[in-house]
Every structure is written in C-alpha cells, then in structure tokens.
C-alpha positions in Angstrom: -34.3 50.2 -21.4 -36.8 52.9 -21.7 -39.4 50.9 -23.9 -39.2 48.5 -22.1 -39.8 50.2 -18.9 -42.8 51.4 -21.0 -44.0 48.5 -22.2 -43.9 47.3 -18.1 -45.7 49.9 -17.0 -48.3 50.2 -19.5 -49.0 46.7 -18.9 -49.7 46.9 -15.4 -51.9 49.7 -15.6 -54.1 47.8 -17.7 -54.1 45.1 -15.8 -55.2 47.3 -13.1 -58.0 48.6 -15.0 -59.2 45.1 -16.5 -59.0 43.8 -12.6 -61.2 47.2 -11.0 -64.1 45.6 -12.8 -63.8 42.0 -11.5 -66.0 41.2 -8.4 -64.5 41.1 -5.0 -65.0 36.9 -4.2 -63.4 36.4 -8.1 -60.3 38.6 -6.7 -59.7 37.2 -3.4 -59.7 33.9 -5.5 -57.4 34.8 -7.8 -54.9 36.3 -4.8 -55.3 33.1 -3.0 -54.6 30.9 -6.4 -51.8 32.8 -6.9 -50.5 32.8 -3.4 -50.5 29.2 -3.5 -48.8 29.0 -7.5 -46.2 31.4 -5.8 -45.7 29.5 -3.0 -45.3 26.2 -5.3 -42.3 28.6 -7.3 -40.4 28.9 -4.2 -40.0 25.8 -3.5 -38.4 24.8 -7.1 -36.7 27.7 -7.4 -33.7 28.6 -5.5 -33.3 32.3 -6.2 -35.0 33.9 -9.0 -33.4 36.6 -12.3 -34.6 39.6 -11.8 -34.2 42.7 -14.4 -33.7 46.1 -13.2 -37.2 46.8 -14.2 -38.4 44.0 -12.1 -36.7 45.5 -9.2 -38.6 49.2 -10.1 -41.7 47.9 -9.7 -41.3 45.4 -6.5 -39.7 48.5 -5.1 -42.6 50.9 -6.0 -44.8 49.1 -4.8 -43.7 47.9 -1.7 -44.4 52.0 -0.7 -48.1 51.1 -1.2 -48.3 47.5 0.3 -48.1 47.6 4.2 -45.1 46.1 6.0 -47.3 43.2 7.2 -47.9 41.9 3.5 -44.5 42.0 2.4 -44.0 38.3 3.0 -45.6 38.0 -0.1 -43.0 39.2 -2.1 -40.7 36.6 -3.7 -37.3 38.6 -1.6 -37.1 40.1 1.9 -38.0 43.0 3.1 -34.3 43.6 3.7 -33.9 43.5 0.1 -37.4 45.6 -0.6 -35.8 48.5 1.4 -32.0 48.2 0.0 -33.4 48.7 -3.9 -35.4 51.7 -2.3 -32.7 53.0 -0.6 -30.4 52.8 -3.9 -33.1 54.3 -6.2 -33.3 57.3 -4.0 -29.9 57.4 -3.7 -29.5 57.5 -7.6 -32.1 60.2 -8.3 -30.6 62.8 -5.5 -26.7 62.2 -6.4 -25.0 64.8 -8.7 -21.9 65.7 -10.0 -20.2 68.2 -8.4 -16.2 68.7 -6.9 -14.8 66.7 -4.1 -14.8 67.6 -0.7 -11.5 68.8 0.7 -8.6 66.2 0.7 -7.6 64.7 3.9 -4.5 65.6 5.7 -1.6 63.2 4.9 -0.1 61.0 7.9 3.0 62.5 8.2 1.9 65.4 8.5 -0.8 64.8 11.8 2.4 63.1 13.1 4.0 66.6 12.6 1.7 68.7 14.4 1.0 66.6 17.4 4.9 66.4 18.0 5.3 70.2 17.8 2.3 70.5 19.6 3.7 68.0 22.8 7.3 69.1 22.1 6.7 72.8 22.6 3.5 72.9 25.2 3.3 76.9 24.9 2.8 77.0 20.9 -0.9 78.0 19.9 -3.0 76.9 17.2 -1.5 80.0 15.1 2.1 79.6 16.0 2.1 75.9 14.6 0.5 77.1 11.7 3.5 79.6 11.1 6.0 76.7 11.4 4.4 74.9 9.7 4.4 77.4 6.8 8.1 77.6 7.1 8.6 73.7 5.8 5.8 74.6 2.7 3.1 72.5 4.5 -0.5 74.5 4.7 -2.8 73.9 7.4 -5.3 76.0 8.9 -5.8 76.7 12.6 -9.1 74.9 12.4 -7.4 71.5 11.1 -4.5 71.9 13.7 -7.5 72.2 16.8 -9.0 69.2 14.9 -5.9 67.0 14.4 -4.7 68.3 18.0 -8.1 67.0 19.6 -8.3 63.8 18.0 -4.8 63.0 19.8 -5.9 63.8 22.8 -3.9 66.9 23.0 -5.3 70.1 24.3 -4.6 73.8 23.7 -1.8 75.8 24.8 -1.2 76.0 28.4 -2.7 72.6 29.6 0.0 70.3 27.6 2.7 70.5 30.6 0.3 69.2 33.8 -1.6 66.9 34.0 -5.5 66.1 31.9 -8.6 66.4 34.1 -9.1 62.5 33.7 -5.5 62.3 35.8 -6.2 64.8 38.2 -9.4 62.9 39.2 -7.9 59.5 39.2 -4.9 61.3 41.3 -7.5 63.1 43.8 -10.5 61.0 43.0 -10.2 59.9 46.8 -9.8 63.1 48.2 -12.8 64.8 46.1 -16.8 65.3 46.4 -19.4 66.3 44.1 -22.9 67.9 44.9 -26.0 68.3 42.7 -29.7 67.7 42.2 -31.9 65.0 40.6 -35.8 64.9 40.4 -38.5 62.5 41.7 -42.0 62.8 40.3 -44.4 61.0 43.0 -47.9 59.5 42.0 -49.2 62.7 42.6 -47.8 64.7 39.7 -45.4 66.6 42.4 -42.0 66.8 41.2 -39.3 67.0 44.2 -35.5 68.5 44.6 -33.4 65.7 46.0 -30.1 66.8 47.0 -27.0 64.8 47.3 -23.2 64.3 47.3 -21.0 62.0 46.0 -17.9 60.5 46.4 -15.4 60.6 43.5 -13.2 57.6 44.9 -16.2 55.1 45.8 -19.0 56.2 44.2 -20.9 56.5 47.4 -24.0 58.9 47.9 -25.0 61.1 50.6 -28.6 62.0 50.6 -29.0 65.2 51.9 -32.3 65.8 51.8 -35.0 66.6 49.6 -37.8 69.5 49.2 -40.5 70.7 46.0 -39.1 73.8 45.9 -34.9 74.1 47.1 -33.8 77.9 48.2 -30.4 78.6 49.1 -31.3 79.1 52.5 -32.3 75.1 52.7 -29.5 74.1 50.3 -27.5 76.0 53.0 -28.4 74.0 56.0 -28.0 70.9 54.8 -24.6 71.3 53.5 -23.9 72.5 57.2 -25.6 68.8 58.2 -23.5 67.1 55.9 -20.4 68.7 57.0 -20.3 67.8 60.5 -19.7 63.7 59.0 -16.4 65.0 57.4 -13.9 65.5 60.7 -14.4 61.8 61.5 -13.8 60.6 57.4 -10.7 58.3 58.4 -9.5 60.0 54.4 -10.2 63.6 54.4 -11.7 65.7 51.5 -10.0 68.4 49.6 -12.1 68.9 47.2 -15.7 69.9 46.4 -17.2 69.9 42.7 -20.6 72.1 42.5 -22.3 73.5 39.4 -23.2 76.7 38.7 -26.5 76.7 40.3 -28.1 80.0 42.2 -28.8 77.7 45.0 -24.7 77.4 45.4 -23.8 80.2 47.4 -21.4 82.3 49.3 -22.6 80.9 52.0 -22.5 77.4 50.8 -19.0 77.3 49.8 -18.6 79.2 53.3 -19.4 76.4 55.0 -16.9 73.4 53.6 -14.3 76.2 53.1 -14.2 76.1 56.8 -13.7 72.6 57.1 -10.5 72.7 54.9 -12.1 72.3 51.4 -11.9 74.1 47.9 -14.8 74.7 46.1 -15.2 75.3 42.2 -17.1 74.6 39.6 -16.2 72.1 37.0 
C-alpha cells in the first residue's frame, strides 16, 4: 500500500514538473482534449473502480481546485467532501477508554417514579434511596434524567408547571416590554408595549429614543385607564427586570387590582 502510494505520487510530481515547461496554448489544449476524452468515459462508463489511492489524491486535490471546477471530477462534490471528511476523521481518532455508560431503562423509570411519587425528595435524597437497592447514580444524572421527563426539582412537582398556569390564566394575564426601531436616520427608538397572553393582542404604548422611568410611568397610567372597561379582567402583569420598571410602575396596575412580578 505504501509503494504504491509512492510510486503515485512520485508520478504526479513529475508530471507536474514535465508539464511547468510546456507553453500555455499547448496546455489549455491538452485540458480541453482531455475534457472532451473525459467527457466521452462518462458516457460508456456507468460508475468507475476507484482504489484508495485514487480517492487520496481526488481528495487532495479538490483543496486546491476551486468549488466552481469541481464538475470536472469524474464524482460529486458530495462525494469530494465525504472522502475529505473521512480522511480527517482517520488521522485525528485515537484510542482511548469509552465515555461513561448510559443509564439503563429501568433504572430512569425508577427515578422519575420516586421523583412524582414523593414530590418533596431532592436530588440527594433519591440518590440515598437509590443507594439502598445497590443502584449508583449521581445527583447530576438524577437532575438530568429528572429534566428530560419533564420533571422539576423539589417543591414544584405537586402544583401545577408554568406552561399550565399560563394556559389556566393566559386570559387573565399581560406582559410588558421593549423592542427597537432603527429609522433611516441611524436613530434607534424605545417602543413600548403590552401584550395579551390569551389573544396575542398588542398595546402600543408609546415610543421615545431615550425611555426614563418617569415616561415609562405615564404611559402605563394611559394604558391603565382601558382596563375597567375589559369585558375579562386582568390579574396578572409579567414585567422584566428592567430599571425603567418601578415602584411607581407596579404602583399604578397594583391599584387597579393586578399583581406584578417578574417572570
């Protein structure tokens, strides 16, 4: 295999020598004869036997041809890249131990029913029982395992998940926050809005280059004299944690029945 990888390459670099002394019109003759002989090949032959040293060198030198010539290679570019892909792949894999074994079925069945069965357990305490039946587990896998099922940590098993709350109260809640238009003149503007939860409709409260909490203020007033006549009313108001959110913000929908909090 080695000689005759040799033998290949030695071969092509005299051809390249014997060719740098050849005039330019004899080359571009010869690339067009052989275009044309190549193109002849194709159409007699269906799919051509090619060695693993025949593969080195198409793949080497498609790095040096641009993309745009690859067409006249006798395989895709598809295939150009995939023996690229695979020689790279063999010169950077070692030897070396496995990575850590996956966690058997029965036992991820296990720790999710502990984990719904007993809502208060930790990451720690199902660790411990687990211990006691001769099955070791980290915390770590537990959180992982736990997450993938959709189960959260201790304390937020027995209500409900945040995706049923809002679906619950999605009616009943409203969400505020900024977004940003640049205009043709380069100036970048504070556009400030709320949202329905329920219906997806927008408020636009008004918009400003440069939002203080003394303007963010005023138009939440603004927007709170619509709510009294909502034929549903709002219990709920979802805000970031924004400087612009203030005391005095949440002040004003507090009076008009509504909680405020971050998500």
């Amino acid at each position: 295999m080695l000689i005759s990888l040799a033998y290949l390459i030695l071969r092509r670099v005299l051809e390249l020598v014997v060719l740098r002394f050849r005039s330019n019109t004899f080359k571009e003759l010869e690339i067009v004869v052989l275009r044309h002989e190549l193109a002849i090949l194709r159409r007699r032959t269906c799919r051509p036997t090619l060695t693993t040293s025949d593969r080195m060198f198409l793949a080497a030198a498609s790095r040096l041809v641009p993309r745009a010539m690859w067409r006249s290679f006798i395989v895709t570019p598809a295939t150009l890249l995939d023996w690229h892909r695979r020689l790279i792949a063999r010169r950077w894999t070692y030897g070396g131990r496995p990575g850590r074994p996956s966690v058997r079925r029965d036992i991820r069945e296990l720790v999710v029913r502990l984990a719904q069965e007993n809502p208060r357990w930790g990451y720690q305490r199902i660790v411990g029982e687990l211990k006691r039946l001769s099955i070791a587990v980290s915390p770590r896998t537990v959180r992982k395992i736990l997450r993938a099922a959709g189960v959260g940590p201790s304390g937020t098993r027995g209500g409900p998940t945040w995706r049923e709350f809002l679906r619950a109260q999605g009616r009943a809640m409203i969400a505020v926050d900024f977004f940003t238009v640049d205009t043709v003149w380069l100036q970048r503007l504070y556009v400030l809005f709320f949202i329905e939860l329920g219906s997806r409709r927008v408020h636009l409260a008004g918009c400003t280059p440069h939002p203080k909490a003394t303007w963010v203020t005023q138009q939440a007033r603004q927007f709170a004299w619509t709510i009294p006549g909502r034929a549903e009313p709002l219990r709920f108001l979802i805000r970031d944690r924004d400087q612009d959110f203030t005391i005095a913000f949440d002040d004003v929908f507090r009076s008009n029945g509504l909680h405020t909090a971050p998500p």
